[in-house]
C-alpha positions as CSV (number, residue, x, y, z in Angstrom):
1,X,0.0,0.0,0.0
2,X,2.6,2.7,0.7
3,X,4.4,2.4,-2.2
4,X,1.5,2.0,-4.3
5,X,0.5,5.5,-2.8
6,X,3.8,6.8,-3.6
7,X,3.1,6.2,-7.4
8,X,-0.2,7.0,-7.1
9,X,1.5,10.7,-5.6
10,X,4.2,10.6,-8.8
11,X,1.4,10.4,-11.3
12,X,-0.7,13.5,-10.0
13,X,-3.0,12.4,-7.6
14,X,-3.4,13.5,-4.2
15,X,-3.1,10.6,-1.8
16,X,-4.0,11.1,1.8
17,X,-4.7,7.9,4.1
18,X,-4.7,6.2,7.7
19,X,-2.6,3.2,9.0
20,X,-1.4,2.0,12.2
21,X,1.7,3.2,13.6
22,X,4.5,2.1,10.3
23,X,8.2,1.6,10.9
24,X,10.7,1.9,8.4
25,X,11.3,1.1,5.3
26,X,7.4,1.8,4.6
27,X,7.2,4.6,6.9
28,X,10.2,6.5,5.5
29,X,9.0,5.8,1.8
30,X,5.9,7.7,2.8
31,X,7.6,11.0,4.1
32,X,9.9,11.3,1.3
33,X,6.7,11.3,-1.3
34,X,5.2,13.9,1.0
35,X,2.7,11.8,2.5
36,X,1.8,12.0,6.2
37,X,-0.7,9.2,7.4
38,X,-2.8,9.5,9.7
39,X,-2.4,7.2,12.9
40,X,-6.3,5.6,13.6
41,X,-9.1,5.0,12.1
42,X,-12.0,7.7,12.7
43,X,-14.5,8.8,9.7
44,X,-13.8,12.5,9.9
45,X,-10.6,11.2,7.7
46,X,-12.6,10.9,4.8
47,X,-14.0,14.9,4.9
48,X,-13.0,16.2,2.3
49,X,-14.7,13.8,0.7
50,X,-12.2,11.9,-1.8
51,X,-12.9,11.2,-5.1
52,X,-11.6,7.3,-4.5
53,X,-11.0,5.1,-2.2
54,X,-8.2,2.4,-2.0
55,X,-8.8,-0.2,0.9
56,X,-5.6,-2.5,1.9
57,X,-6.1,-6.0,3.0
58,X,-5.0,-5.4,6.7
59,X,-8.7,-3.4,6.8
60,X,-11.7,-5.4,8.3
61,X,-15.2,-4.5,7.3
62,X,-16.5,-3.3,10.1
63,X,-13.3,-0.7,10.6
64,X,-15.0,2.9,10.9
65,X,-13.2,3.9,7.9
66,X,-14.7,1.8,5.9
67,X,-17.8,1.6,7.2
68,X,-18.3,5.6,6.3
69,X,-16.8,5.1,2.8
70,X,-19.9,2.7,2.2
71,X,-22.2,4.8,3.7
72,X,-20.8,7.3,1.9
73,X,-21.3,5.4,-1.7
74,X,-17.6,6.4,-2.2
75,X,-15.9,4.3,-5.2
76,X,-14.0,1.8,-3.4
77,X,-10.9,-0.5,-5.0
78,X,-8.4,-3.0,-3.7
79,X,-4.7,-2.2,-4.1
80,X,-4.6,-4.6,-6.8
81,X,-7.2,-2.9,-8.5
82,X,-6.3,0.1,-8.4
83,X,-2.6,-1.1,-9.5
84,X,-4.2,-2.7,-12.7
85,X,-6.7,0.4,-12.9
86,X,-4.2,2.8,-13.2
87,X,-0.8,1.5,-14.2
88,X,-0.6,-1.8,-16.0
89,X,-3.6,-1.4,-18.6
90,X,-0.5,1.0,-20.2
91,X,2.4,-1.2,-20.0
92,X,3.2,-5.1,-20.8
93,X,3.1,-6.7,-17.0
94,X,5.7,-8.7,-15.9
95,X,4.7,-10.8,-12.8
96,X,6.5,-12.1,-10.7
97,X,4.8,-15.2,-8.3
98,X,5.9,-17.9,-6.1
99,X,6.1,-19.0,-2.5
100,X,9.4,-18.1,-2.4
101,X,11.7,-15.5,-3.6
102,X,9.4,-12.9,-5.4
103,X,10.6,-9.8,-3.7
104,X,14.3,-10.6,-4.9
105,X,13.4,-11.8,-8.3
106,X,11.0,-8.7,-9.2
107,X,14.0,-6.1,-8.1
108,X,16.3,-8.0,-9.8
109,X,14.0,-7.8,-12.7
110,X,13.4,-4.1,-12.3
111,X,17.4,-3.5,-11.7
112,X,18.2,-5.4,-15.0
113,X,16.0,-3.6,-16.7
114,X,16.6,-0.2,-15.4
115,X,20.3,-0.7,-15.8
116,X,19.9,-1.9,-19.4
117,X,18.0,1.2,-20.2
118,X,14.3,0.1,-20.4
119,X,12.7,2.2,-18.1
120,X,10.0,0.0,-16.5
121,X,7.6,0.7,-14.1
122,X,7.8,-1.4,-11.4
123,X,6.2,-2.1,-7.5
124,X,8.4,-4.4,-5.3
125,X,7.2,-5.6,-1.6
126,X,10.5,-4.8,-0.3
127,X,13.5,-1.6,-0.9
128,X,15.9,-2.9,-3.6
129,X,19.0,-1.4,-2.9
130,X,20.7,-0.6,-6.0
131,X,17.2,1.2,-7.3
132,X,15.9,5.1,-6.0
133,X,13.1,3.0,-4.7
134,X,10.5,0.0,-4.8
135,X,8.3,1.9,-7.1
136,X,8.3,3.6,-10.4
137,X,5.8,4.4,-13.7
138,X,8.7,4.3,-16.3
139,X,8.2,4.9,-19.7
140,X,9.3,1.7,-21.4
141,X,6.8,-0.9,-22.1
142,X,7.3,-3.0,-19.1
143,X,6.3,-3.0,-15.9
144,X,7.7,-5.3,-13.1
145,X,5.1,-6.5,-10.4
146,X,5.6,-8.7,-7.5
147,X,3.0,-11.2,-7.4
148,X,1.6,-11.8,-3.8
149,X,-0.9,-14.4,-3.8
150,X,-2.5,-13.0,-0.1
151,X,-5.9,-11.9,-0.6
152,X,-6.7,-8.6,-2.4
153,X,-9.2,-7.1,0.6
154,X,-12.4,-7.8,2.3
155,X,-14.6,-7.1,-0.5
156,X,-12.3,-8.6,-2.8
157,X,-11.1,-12.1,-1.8
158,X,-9.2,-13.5,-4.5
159,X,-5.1,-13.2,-4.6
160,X,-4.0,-10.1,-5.7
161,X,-1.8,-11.3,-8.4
162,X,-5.2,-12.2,-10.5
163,X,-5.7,-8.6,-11.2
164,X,-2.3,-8.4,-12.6
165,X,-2.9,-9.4,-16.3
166,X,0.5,-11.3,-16.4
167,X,2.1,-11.0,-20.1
168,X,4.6,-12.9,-18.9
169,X,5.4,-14.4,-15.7
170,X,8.1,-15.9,-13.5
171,X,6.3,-18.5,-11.2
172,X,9.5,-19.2,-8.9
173,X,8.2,-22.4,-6.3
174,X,4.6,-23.3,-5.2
175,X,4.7,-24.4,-1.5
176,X,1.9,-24.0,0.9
177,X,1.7,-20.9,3.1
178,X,-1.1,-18.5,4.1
179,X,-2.7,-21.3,6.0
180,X,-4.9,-18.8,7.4
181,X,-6.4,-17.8,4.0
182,X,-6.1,-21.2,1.9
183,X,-7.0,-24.2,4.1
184,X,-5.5,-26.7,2.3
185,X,-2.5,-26.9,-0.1
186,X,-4.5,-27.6,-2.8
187,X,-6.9,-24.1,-2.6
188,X,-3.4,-22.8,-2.7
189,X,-2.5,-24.6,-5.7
190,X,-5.6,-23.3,-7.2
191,X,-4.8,-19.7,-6.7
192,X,-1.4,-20.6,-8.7
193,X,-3.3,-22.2,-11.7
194,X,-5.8,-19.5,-12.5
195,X,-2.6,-16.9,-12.5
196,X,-1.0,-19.0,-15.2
197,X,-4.4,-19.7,-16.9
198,X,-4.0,-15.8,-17.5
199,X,-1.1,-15.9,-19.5
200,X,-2.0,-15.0,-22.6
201,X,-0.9,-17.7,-26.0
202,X,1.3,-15.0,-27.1
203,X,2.8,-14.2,-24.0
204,X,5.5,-16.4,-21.8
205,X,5.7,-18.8,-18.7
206,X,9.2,-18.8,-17.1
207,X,8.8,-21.3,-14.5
208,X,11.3,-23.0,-11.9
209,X,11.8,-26.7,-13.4
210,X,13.5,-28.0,-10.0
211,X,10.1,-27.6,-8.6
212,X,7.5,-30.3,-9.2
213,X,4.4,-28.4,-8.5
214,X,5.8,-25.5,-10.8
215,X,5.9,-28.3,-13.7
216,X,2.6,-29.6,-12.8
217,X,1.6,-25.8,-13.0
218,X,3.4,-24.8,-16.1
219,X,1.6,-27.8,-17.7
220,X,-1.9,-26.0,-18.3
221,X,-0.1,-23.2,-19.4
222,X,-1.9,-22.1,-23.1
223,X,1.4,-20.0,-23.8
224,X,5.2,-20.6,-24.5
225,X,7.1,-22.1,-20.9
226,X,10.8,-21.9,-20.2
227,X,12.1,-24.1,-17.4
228,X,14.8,-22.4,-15.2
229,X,16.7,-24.1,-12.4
230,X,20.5,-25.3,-11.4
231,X,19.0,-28.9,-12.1
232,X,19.3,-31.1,-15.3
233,X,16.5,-31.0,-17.7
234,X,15.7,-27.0,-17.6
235,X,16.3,-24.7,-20.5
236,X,18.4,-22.4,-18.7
237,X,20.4,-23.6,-15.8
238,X,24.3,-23.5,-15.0
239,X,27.0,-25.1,-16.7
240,X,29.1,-27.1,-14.4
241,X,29.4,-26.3,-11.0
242,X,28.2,-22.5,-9.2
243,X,31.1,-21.1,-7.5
244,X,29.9,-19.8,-3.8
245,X,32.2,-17.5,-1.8
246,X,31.9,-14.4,0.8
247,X,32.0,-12.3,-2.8
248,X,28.5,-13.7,-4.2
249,X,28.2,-16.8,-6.6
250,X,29.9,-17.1,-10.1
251,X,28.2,-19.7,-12.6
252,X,28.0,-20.1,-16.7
253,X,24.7,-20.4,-18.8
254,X,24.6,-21.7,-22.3
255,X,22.9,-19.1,-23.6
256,X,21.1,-20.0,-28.1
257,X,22.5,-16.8,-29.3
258,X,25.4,-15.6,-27.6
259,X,27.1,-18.8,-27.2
260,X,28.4,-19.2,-23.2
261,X,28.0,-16.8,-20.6
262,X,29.8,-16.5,-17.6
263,X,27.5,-14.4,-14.9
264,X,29.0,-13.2,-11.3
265,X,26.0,-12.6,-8.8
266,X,26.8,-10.7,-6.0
267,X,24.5,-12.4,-4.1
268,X,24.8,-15.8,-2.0
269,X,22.8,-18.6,-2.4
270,X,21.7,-21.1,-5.0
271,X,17.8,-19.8,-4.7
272,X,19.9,-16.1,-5.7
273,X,21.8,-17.9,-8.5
274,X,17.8,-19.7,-9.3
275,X,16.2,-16.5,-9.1
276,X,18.7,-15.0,-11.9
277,X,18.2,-17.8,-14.4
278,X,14.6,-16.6,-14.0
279,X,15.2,-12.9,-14.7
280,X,17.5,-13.9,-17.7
281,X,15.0,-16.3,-19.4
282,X,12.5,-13.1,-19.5
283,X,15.1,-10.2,-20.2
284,X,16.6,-12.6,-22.9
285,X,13.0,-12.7,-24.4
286,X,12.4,-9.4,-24.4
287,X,15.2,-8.8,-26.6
288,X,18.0,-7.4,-24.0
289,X,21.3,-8.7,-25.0
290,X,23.5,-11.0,-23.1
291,X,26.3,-9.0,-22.3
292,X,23.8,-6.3,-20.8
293,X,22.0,-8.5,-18.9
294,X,24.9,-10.6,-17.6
295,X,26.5,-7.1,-16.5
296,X,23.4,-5.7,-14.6
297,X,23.3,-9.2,-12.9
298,X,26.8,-8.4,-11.9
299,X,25.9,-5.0,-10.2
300,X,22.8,-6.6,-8.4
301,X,23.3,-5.1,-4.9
302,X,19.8,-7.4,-3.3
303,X,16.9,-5.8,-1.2
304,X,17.1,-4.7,2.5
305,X,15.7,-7.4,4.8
306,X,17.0,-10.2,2.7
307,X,20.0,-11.3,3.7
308,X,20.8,-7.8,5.1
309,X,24.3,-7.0,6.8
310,X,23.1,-3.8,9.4
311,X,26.8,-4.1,11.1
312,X,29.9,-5.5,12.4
313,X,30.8,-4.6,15.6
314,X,33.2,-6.5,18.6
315,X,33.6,-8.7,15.9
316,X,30.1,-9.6,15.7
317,X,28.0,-9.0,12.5
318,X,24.2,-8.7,12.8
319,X,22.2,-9.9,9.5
320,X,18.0,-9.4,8.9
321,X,16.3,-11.2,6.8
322,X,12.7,-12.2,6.5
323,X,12.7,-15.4,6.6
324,X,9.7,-17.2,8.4
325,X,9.2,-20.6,6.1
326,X,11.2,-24.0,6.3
327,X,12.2,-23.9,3.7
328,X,13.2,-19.9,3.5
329,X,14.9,-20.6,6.8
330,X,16.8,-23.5,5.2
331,X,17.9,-21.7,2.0
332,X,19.3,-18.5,4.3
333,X,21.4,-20.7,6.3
334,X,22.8,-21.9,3.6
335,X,23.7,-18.8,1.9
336,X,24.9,-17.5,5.3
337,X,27.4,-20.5,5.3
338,X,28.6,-18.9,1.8
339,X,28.8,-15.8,3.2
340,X,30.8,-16.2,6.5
341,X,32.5,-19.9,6.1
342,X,33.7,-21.1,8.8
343,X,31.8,-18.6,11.6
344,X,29.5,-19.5,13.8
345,X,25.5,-18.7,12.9
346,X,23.3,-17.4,15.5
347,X,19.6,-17.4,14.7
348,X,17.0,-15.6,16.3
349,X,13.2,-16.3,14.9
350,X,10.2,-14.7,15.3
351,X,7.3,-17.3,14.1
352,X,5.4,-13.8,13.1
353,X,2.8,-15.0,10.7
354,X,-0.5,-16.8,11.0
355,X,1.4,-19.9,9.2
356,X,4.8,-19.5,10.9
357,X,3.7,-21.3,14.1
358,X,1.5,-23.8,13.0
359,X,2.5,-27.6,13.5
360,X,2.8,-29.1,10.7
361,X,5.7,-27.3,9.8
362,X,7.3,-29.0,13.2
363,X,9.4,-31.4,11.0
364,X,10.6,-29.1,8.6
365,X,11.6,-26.5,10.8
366,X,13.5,-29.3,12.7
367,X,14.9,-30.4,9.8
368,X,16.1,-26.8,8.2
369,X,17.7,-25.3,11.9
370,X,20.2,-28.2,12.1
371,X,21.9,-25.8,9.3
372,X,22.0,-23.4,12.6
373,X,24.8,-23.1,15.1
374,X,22.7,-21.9,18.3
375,X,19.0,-21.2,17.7
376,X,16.7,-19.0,20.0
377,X,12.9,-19.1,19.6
378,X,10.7,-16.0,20.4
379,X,7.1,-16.4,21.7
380,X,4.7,-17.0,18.5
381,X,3.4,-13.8,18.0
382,X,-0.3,-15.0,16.8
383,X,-0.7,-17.9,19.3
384,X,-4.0,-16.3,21.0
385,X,-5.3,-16.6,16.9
386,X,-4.8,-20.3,16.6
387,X,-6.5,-23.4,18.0
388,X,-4.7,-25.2,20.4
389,X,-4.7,-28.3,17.9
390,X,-3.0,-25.7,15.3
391,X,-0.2,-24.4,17.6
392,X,3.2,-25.4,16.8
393,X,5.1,-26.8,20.1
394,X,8.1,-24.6,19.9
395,X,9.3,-26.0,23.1
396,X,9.4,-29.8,21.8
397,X,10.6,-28.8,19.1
398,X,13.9,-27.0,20.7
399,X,14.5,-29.6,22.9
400,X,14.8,-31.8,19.0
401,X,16.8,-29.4,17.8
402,X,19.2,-29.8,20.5
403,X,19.1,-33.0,20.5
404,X,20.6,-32.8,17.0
405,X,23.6,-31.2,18.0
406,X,22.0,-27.3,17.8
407,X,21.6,-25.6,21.4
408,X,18.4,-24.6,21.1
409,X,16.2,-22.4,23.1
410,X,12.5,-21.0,23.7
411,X,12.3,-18.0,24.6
412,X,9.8,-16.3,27.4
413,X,10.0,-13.0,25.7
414,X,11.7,-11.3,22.2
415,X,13.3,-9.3,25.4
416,X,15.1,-12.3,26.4
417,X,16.2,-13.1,22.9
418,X,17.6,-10.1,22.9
419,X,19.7,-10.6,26.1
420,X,20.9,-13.9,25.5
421,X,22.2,-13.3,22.0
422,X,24.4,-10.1,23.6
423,X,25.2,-12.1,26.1
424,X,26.3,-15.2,24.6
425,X,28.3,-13.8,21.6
426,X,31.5,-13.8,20.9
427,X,33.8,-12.4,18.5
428,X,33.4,-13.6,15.5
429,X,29.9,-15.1,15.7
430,X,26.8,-14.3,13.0
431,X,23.5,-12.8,14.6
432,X,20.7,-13.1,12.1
433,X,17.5,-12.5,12.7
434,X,14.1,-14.2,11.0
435,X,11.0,-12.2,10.6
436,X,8.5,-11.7,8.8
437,X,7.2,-8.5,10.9
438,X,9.2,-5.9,12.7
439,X,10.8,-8.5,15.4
440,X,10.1,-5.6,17.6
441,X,12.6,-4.1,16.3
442,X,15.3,-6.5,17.2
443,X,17.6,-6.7,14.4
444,X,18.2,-2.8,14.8
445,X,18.2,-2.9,18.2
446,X,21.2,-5.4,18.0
447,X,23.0,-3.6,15.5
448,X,23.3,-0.3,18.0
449,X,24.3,-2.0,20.9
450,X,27.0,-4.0,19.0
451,X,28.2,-1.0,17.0
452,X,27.3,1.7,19.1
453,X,25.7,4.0,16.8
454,X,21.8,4.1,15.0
455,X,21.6,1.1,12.1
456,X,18.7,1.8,10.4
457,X,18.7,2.6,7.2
């Protein structure tokens, strides 16, 4: 919503609204568009009457807001709406959708594209760092989107990514999440199919081949597919082996036209490396040369809040990322390892969502923190929202963990987290914090009292 109200400020309009208190990245967004929210909910907000109304999907029905706008028979939209309404209908969308990895893979997209002169438009769900910001109209005929598949708004219960009219679209993993909206994997899966029954015949499906369900997907697909992955049996994958170090990951492509390719990401991770391939199956499509987009890969500088460094200081580096899924959890470790070999990996997670701290993910999360060196569990910060029956054990499953070989404990409060990870590091040692929220603030708060000074960005 805020960045969509920052472009919705760029094109002319004049956005005013009301939120709950915001924290940065969103908050700061806001004041350097010139908007000022208001903080509550009361109907007086909406005199002067407005000539729209956009309504996010954190809003309930019967908020007082909302309400009035009703009563009011003000036109109403979704943010998804209005995003298709008065941005894409101009430009050729290029969606980006998945489980995993769509906030990396759409400002990558939008990087490579800025870089190589395009000009897109673009909305990401995170701050890219190398661009002025997660939002832009451009001029060229693209526009980047990030596809979330959460629900659009009360009114307006479908995912958001079906208003997106994908002309092409990278579908990067389909796992189950948002167990509080789809019930079951398979209404999940649904939501996934009807976004690639959108694809046009003339447009393009670049999908992840090392992901079964993305096969199954890409199979009712009525348009062109391109399988990406680092596994056999996808169009474009690595040659050989991807060199991982502290620097970012090196790999070849054989790419039809330009013969071999070498690409050096400076990003760790194979899902980074993955979520490339992606980005160069579409760029490649559109007609951006190899070269070009092998050298904006090169100058890829990530998004704040994945894989984040926020400081170094006693010889102790703090890292924020928003990890919250198994398998997201799993995949950062791993990339950490890259990063800082031979260091030893703190974790401090925040089961923040309505999924995060359900039980059955007990086994994967067993399975993906033994890639951990010392783990510490916060409270689940939903628990009073789910049945006993739903509630993940976090305390059976540390005493698991550390039966593993990974020290692992739950927490009473994200205060104690906070003390025991100052108080049981040591030189050398990798804080890194997983959340899908704020954390409270924690990541920030570790940052200045290990470097002394204010670490926000």
């Amino acid at each position: 919503m805020a960045p969509l109200a920052c472009l919705l400020q760029a094109q002319g309009h004049r956005v005013r609204g009301t939120d709950n208190p915001l924290y940065p990245p969103m908050s700061t967004l806001l004041e350097q568009a010139g908007i000022h929210p208001l903080v509550g909910y009361d109907p007086a907000h909406l005199d002067p009457r407005p000539d729209l109304v956009v309504i996010g999907n954190a809003i309930h029905r019967n908020n007082p807001e909302a309400v009035e706008a009703e009563r009011l028979g003000l036109p109403i939209l979704s943010m998804p709406q209005a995003l298709s309404r008065f941005f894409l209908e101009h430009h050729r969308p290029l969606v980006v959708a998945g489980t995993h990895g769509k906030t990396t893979t759409t400002a990558m997209a939008a990087w490579v594209y800025s870089d190589c002169g395009r000009d897109p438009g673009y909305l990401i769900g995170g701050v890219p760092r190398n661009l002025p910001g997660s939002f832009r109209d451009g001029d060229g005929e693209r526009f980047v989107v990030e596809g979330d598949e959460y629900n659009a708004a009360y009114f307006d219960r479908g995912a958001k990514f079906l208003h997106y009219r994908p002309e092409t679209l990278i579908l990067t993993s389909a796992e189950y999440d948002h167990a509080d909206l789809y019930p079951t994997p398979e209404a999940l899966f649904d939501a996934f199919a009807r976004l690639v029954d959108l694809v046009p015949a003339d447009g393009l499906l670049v999908a992840c081949g090392d992901i079964s369900k993305v096969r199954e997907l890409a199979a009712r697909a009525r348009c062109p597919v391109v399988f990406y992955g680092l596994e056999e049996g996808n169009d474009v994958r690595p040659i050989g082996p991807v060199e991982g170090g502290p620097e970012g990951s090196r790999f070849r492509l054989l790419d039809p036209e330009a013969g071999e390719v070498e690409v050096a990401l400076p990003l760790a991770g194979d899902h980074n490396v993955a979520n490339a391939l992606g980005v160069w199956a579409a760029a490649r499509r559109d007609g951006l040369t190899a070269a070009e987009v092998a050298a904006a890969l090169g100058r890829f500088q990530g998004v704040k809040r994945r894989l984040e460094e926020l400081g170094t200081g006693r010889g102790i580096t703090v890292v924020d990322d928003f990890a919250h899924h198994p398998t997201a959890v799993e995949k950062t470790l791993g990339a950490l390892r890259q990063r800082y070999p031979g260091r030893r990996v703190t974790v401090l997670f925040e089961p923040r969502s309505l999924t995060a701290g359900r039980a059955f993910f007990h086994e994967p999360y067993r399975q993906a923190f033994t890639g951990a060196d010392r783990v510490l569990f916060a409270p689940t910060f939903h628990l009073g929202r789910l049945a006993p029956e739903e509630r993940l054990d976090f305390a059976t499953l540390a005493k698991e963990i550390t039966a593993a070989g990974v020290p692992t404990t739950l927490c009473e409060s994200t205060d104690e987290v906070f003390r025991r990870a100052l108080e049981e590091s040591q030189e050398g040692d990798v804080l890194v914090t997983m959340s899908s929220g704020s954390f409270e603030g924690m990541p920030h708060r570790l940052a200045e009292a290990l470097v002394g000074a204010p670490a926000r960005a």
